[in-house]
ZAMARGU-4260 file (C-alpha; in steps of 0.2 Angstrom, whole numbers, plus 5000, padded with zeros to 4 digits):
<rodrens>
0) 4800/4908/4795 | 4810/4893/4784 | 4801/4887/4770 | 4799/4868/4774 | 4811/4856/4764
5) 4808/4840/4768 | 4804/4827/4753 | 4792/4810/4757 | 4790/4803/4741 | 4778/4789/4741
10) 4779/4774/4724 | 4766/4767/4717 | 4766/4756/4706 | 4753/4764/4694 | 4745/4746/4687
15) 4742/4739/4703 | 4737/4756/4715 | 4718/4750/4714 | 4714/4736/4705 | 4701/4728/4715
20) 4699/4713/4702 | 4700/4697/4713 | 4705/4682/4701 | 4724/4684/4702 | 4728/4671/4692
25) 4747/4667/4689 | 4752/4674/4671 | 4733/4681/4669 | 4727/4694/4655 | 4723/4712/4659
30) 4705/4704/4656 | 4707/4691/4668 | 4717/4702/4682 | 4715/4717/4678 | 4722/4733/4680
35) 4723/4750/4689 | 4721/4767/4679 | 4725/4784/4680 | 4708/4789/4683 | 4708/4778/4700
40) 4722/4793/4706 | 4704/4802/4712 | 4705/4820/4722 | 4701/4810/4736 | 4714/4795/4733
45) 4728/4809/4732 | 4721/4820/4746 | 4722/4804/4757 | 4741/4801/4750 | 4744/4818/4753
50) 4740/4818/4771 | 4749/4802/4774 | 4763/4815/4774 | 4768/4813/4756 | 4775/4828/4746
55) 4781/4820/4730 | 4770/4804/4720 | 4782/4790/4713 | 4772/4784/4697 | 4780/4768/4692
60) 4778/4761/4674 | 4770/4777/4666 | 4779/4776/4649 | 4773/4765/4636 | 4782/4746/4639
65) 4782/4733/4629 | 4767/4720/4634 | 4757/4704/4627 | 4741/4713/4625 | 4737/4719/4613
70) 4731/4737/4606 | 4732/4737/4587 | 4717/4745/4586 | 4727/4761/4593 | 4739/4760/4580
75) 4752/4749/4591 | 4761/4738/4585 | 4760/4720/4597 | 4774/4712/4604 | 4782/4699/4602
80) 4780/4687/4619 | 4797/4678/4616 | 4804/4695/4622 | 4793/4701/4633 | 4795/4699/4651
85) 4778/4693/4661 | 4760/4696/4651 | 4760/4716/4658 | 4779/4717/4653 | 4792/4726/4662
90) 4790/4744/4664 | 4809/4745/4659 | 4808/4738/4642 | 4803/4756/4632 | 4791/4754/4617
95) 4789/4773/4614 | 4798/4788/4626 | 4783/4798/4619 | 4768/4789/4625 | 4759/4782/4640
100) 4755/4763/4646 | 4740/4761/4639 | 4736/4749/4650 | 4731/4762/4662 | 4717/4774/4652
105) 4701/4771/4653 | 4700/4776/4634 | 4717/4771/4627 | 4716/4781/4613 | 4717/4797/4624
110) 4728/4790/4638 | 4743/4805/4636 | 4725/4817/4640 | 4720/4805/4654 | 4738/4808/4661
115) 4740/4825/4659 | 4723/4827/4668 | 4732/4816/4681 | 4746/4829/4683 | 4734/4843/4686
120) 4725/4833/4699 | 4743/4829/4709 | 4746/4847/4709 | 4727/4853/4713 | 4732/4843/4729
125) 4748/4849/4732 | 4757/4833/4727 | 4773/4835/4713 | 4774/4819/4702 | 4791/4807/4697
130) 4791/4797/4685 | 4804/4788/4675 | 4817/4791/4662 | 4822/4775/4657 | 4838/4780/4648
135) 4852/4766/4644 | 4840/4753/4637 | 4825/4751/4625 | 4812/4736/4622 | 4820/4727/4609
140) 4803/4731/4597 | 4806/4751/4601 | 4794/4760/4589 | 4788/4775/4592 | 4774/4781/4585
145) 4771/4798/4595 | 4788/4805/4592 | 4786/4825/4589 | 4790/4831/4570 | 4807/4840/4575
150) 4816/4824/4582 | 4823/4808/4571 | 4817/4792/4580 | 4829/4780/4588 | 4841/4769/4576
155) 4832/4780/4560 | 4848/4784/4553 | 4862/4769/4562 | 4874/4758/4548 | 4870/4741/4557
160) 4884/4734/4548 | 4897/4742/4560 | 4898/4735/4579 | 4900/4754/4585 | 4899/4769/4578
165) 4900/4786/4585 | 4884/4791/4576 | 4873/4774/4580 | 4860/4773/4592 | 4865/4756/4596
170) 4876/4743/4595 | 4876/4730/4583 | 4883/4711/4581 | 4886/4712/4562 | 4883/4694/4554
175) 4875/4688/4568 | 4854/4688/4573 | 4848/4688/4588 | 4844/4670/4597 | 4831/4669/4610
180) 4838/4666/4626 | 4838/4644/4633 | 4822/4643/4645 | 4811/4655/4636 | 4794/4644/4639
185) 4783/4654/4649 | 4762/4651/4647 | 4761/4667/4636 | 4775/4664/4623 | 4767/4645/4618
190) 4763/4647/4597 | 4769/4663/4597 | 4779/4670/4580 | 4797/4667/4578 | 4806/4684/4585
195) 4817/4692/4567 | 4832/4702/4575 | 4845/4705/4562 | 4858/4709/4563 | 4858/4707/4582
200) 4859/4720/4595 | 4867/4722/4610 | 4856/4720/4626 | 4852/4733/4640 | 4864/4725/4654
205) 4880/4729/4640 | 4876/4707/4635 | 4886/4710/4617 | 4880/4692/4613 | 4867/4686/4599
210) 4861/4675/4613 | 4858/4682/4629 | 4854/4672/4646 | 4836/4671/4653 | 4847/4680/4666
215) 4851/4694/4657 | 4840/4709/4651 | 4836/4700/4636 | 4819/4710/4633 | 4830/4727/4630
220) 4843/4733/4619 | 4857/4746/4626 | 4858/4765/4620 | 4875/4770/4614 | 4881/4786/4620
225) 4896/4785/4613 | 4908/4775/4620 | 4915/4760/4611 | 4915/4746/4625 | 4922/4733/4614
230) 4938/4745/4611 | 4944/4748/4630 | 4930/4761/4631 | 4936/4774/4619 | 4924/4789/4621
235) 4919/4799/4606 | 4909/4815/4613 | 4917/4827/4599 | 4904/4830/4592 | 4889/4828/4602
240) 4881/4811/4598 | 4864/4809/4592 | 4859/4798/4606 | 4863/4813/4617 | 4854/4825/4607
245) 4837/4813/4606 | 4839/4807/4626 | 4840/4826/4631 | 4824/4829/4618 | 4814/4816/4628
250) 4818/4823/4644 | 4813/4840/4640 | 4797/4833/4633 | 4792/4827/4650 | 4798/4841/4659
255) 4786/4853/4648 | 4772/4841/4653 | 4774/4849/4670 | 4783/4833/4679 | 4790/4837/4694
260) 4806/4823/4696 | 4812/4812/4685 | 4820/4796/4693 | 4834/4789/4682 | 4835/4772/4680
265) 4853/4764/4681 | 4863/4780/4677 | 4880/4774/4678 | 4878/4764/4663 | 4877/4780/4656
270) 4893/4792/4654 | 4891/4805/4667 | 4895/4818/4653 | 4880/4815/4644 | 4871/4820/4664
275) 4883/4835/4665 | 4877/4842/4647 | 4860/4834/4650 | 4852/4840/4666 | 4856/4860/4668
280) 4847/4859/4649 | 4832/4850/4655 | 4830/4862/4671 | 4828/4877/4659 | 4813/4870/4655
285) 4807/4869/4676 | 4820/4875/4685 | 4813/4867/4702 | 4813/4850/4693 | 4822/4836/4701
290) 4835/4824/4695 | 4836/4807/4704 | 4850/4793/4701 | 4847/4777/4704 | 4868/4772/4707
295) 4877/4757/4716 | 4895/4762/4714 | 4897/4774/4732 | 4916/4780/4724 | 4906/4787/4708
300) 4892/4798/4722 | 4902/4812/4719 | 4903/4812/4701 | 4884/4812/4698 | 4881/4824/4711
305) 4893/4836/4702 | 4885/4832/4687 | 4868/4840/4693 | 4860/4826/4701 | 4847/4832/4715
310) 4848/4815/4726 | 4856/4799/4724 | 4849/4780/4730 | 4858/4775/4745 | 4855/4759/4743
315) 4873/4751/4745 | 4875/4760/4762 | 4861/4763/4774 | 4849/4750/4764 | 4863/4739/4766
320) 4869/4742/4783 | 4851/4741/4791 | 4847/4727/4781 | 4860/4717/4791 | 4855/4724/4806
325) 4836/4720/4806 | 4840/4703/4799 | 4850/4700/4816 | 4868/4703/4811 | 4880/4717/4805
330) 4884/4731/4816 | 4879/4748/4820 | 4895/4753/4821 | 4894/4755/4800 | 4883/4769/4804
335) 4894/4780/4811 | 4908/4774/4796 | 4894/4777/4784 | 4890/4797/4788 | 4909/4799/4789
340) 4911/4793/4769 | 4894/4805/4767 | 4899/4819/4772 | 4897/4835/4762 | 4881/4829/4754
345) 4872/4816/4766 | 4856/4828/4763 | 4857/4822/4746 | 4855/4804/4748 | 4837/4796/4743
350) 4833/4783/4759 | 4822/4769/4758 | 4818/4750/4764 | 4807/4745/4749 | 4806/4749/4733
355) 4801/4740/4717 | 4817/4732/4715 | 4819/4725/4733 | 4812/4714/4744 | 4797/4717/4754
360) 4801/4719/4773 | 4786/4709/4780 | 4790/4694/4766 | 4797/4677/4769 | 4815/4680/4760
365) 4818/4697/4771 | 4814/4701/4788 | 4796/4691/4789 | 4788/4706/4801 | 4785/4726/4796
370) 4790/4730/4813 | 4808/4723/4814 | 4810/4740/4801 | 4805/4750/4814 | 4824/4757/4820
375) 4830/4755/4802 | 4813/4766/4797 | 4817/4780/4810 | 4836/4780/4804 | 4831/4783/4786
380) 4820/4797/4792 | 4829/4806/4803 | 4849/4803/4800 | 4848/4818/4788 | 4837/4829/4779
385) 4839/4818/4759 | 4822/4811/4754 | 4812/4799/4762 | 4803/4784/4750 | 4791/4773/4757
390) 4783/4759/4741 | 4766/4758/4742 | 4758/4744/4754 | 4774/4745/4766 | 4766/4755/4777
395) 4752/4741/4779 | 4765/4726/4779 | 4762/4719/4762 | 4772/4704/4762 | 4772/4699/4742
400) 4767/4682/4748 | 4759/4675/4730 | 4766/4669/4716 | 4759/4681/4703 | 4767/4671/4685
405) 4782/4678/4678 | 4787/4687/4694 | 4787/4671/4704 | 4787/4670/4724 | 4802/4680/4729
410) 4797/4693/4740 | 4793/4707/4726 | 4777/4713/4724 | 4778/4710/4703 | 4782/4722/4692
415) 4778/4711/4675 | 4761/4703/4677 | 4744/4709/4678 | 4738/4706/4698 | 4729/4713/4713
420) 4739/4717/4730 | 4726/4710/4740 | 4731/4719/4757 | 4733/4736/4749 | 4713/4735/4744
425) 4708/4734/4760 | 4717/4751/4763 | 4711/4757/4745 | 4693/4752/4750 | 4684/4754/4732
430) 4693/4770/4734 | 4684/4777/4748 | 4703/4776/4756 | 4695/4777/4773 | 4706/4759/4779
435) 4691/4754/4785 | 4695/4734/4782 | 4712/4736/4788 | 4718/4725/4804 | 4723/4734/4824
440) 4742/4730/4818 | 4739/4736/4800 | 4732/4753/4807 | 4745/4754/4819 | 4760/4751/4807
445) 4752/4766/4797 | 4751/4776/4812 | 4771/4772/4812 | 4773/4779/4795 | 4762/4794/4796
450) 4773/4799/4812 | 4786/4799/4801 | 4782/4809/4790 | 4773/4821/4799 | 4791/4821/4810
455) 4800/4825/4793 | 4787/4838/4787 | 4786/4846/4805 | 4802/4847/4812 | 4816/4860/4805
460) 4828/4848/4815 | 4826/4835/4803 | 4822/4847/4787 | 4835/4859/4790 | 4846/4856/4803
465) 4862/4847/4809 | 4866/4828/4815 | 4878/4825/4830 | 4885/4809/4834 | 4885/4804/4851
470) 4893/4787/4850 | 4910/4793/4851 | 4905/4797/4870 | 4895/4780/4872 | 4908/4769/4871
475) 4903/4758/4887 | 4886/4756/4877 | 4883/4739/4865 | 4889/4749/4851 | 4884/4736/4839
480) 4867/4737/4843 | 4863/4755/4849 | 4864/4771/4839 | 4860/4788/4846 | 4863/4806/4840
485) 4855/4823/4840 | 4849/4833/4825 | 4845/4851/4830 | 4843/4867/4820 | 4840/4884/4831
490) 4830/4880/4847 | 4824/4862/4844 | 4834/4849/4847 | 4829/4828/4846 | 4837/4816/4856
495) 4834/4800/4844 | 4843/4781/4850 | 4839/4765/4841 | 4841/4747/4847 | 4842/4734/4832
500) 4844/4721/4844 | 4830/4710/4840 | 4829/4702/4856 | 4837/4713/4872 | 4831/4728/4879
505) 4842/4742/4887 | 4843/4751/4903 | 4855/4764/4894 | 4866/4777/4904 | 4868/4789/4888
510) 4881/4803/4888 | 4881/4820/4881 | 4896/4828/4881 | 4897/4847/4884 | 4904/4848/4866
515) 4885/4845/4858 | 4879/4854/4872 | 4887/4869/4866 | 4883/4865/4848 | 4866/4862/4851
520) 4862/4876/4865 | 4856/4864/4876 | 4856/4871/4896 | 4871/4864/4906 | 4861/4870/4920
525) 4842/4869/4918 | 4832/4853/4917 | 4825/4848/4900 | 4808/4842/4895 | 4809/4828/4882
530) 4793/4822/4875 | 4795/4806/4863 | 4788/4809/4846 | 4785/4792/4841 | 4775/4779/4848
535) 4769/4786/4865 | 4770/4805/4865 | 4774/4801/4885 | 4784/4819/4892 | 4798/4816/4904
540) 4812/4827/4913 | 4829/4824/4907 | 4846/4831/4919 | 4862/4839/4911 | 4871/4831/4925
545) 4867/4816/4922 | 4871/4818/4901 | 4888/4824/4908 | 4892/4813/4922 | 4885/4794/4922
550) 4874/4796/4909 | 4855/4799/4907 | 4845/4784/4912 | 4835/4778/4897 | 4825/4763/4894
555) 4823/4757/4877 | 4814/4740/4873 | 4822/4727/4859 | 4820/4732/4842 | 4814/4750/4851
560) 4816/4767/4849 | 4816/4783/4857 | 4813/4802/4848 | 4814/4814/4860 | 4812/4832/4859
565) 4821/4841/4871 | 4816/4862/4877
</rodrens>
């Protein structure tokens, strides 16, 4: 029998999994709003993730992140709130590579123990655990102060009078200090110390200004790998640059800690030599590791996959394209275009609706309904075997709804302040897990997800098999609307057609052409049994002569779906 191959990965983000503190007050402290901790990933909160058909554990804003709070007592140094985004901080702004938040130990002192007693507890249950490698940008105030004996720390040994030099770790503005960015005036930053930056250095989104924008990713300062950007991007790789040698050193570290993935945060700003050197030496630590690029650029795809990426976001494609789609425009056509372009290594794409960067589904500034995802959803899971990611609270319809400080009200669920995702509790249930407090349509969007992962996890159609498109022969169908295909491997075979019209149903004569039958060793001859996998489990008799002559007769209701399998 295969081995099963399918990934679900499921992110959480780590400070706001359970915490059942009510207040929520806009820019509150960790003592007002409180916080989730490692502790709260119980056997029994991962046993319930784990049969929710997850395989891999997405833990958001584990490294140690520049915050307002403040833990001198622990030997770290505070931060400075003028560069600090949100009372929590962003989980991208690095204070330390070599530490833990420790926001999220019970006893902050020991918090790398509380995490590497969290790691054993994923893989008691069978879980493997992602986190992130953060690796073009550090918080402005980086200083590390669990960096192992045998590695220099960050910027030790630069010349900050030069603007670039191969050998720096950043990139400097000689004669020049940093200004804090116009608008800086947030609750948290009133009386607080001037910020001391000199001379300045470049910031995280490759800002080479002393004065950033309130835009810009002011909080960070940008890794230099090498390459001179101020100098039509002369590369100097000969020798290997320190940053390489330290950004490969931290890697490593987390990969003997027994992580399972790391997702990589903005990897194009990073040269993809430093990946092709990097990664094959971080998976001689664990070879079954995975690499995951977060990339934007689809005509760079193939360069990071050769470069020894596991998976990639495809965000700009199928995100995109179904976004359109389930906002009531675009066309489904782009689906078809987008699998063309994908060919080769579609298995290999990471799929998603939510994640911490984008909006939620069910908010006001995206689709305002979890069930207009539903076709997107299924054409996520099903279009090939890559990676399927769900964010915490989109299988209940979290909506982001408040207005949680820094963060504001713009669909997100906040990754810089302190704050409690009210809905999600009622699933969490003072971590009984047991969704006893969730609502008829909460429960039955989770019933949604679990189907598809269970669909993803159970079928060596979708885990292993191939896709045939069938629209090529359904060209009297609203082909802006309806997508349908097959994906099959040895005797199974799913039948699978969306509607992403929001309004109209279809009475849908499909055709299969005797090509996929063939491909697919369907019977030409024999009646098939189809049973839909998805929403009603309702068995049915499909005809071969019907998918070769007018078509088989299928009704599918707006925004609807069908997943047949077919013996």
């Amino acid at each position: 029998m295969d081995k099963p191959s399918a990934i679900n990965i499921y992110q959480v983000f780590t400070r706001l999994f359970r915490n059942d503190t009510e207040t929520n007050k806009p820019f509150g402290t960790i003592e007002e709003n409180g916080c989730s901790k490692f502790e709260h990933f119980t056997p029994r909160a991962l046993k319930a993730i784990k049969e929710f058909g997850t395989t891999h554990i997405w833990f958001t804003g584990i490294l140690r992140h520049a915050t307002c709070t403040n833990y001198q007592q622990y030997g770290i140094t505070p931060n400075n709130p003028m560069i600090v985004k949100g009372r929590a901080g962003s989980p991208y702004a690095i204070t330390d590579y070599y530490d833990v938040d420790p926001d999220l130990a019970i006893n902050p002192q020991g918090r790398m123990a509380e995490f590497e007693a969290l790691v054993k507890r994923c893989h008691k249950e069978d879980l493997k655990m992602i986190i992130d490698f953060v690796p073009n940008h550090v918080a402005r105030e980086y200083s590390s102060i669990n960096q192992p004996d045998d590695i220099e720390t960050l910027g030790a040994s630069d010349n900050p009078n030069h603007a670039f030099l191969p050998t720096n770790n950043f990139y400097y503005l000689p004669n020049k200090g940093f200004q804090i960015p116009q608008g800086i005036n947030f609750p948290y930053t009133l009386g607080a110390k001037h910020y001391s930056e000199y001379p300045a250095k470049a910031t995280g989104n490759d800002a080479f200004t002393a004065q950033p924008s309130i835009n810009d990713w002011y909080e960070t300062i940008k890794l230099n790998y090498g390459i001179d950007y101020l100098n039509g991007h002369q590369k100097h790789f000969d020798p290997i640059p320190s940053t390489w040698h330290k950004m490969l050193h931290i890697m490593r570290f987390w990969a003997s800690k027994g992580v399972d993935g790391l997702r990589c945060d903005m990897v194009e700003m990073v040269p993809v030599e430093f990946w092709q050197w990097a990664i094959p030496r971080v998976k001689e630590i664990n070879s079954e590791i995975i690499v995951i690029a977060e990339v934007y650029n689809p005509s760079e795809y193939k360069k990071f996959l050769d470069a020894g990426f596991d998976y990639l976001y495809d965000k700009v494609g199928l995100y995109d394209i179904s976004r359109s789609l389930f906002e009531g425009h675009g066309s489904a056509r782009e689906i078809t275009n987008l699998w063309q372009q994908y060919e080769g290594f579609s298995h290999r794409m990471l799929r998603f609706m939510e994640n911490h960067d984008e909006q939620r589904i069910a908010s006001q500034q995206f689709a305002g309904n979890p069930w207009r995802a539903v076709p997107a959803m299924v054409l996520a899971a099903t279009l090939n075997a890559g990676p399927l990611m769900l964010y915490f609270g989109q299988e209940i319809g979290e909506n982001a709804i408040d207005s949680e400080g820094y963060s504001g009200n713009d669909g997100r669920t906040t990754i810089f302040d302190y704050w409690q995702v009210t809905e999600y509790q009622k699933l969490v249930n003072n971590g009984e897990f047991d969704a006893q407090h969730l609502s008829k349509n909460q429960l039955e969007l989770r019933n949604f997800y679990q189907k598809l992962n269970d669909l993803r996890l159970n079928s060596k159609a979708i885990s292993n098999g191939a896709f045939y498109d069938l629209m090529w022969a359904n060209n009297h169908l609203n082909c802006d609307k309806i997508f349908a295909y097959l994906r099959h491997y040895k005797n199974e075979v799913l039948l699978i057609v969306l509607n992403f019209d929001l309004h109209a149903e279809y009475h849908l004569k499909l055709k299969i052409p005797t090509d996929a039958l063939k491909i697919t060793g369907l019977s030409a001859s024999n009646p098939w049994q189809a049973t839909e996998l998805i929403f009603n489990n309702k068995k049915t008799t499909l005809y071969p002569q019907d998918a070769l002559g007018d078509g088989i007769p299928i009704l599918i209701a707006a925004n609807g779906v069908a997943v047949y399998r077919l013996g």
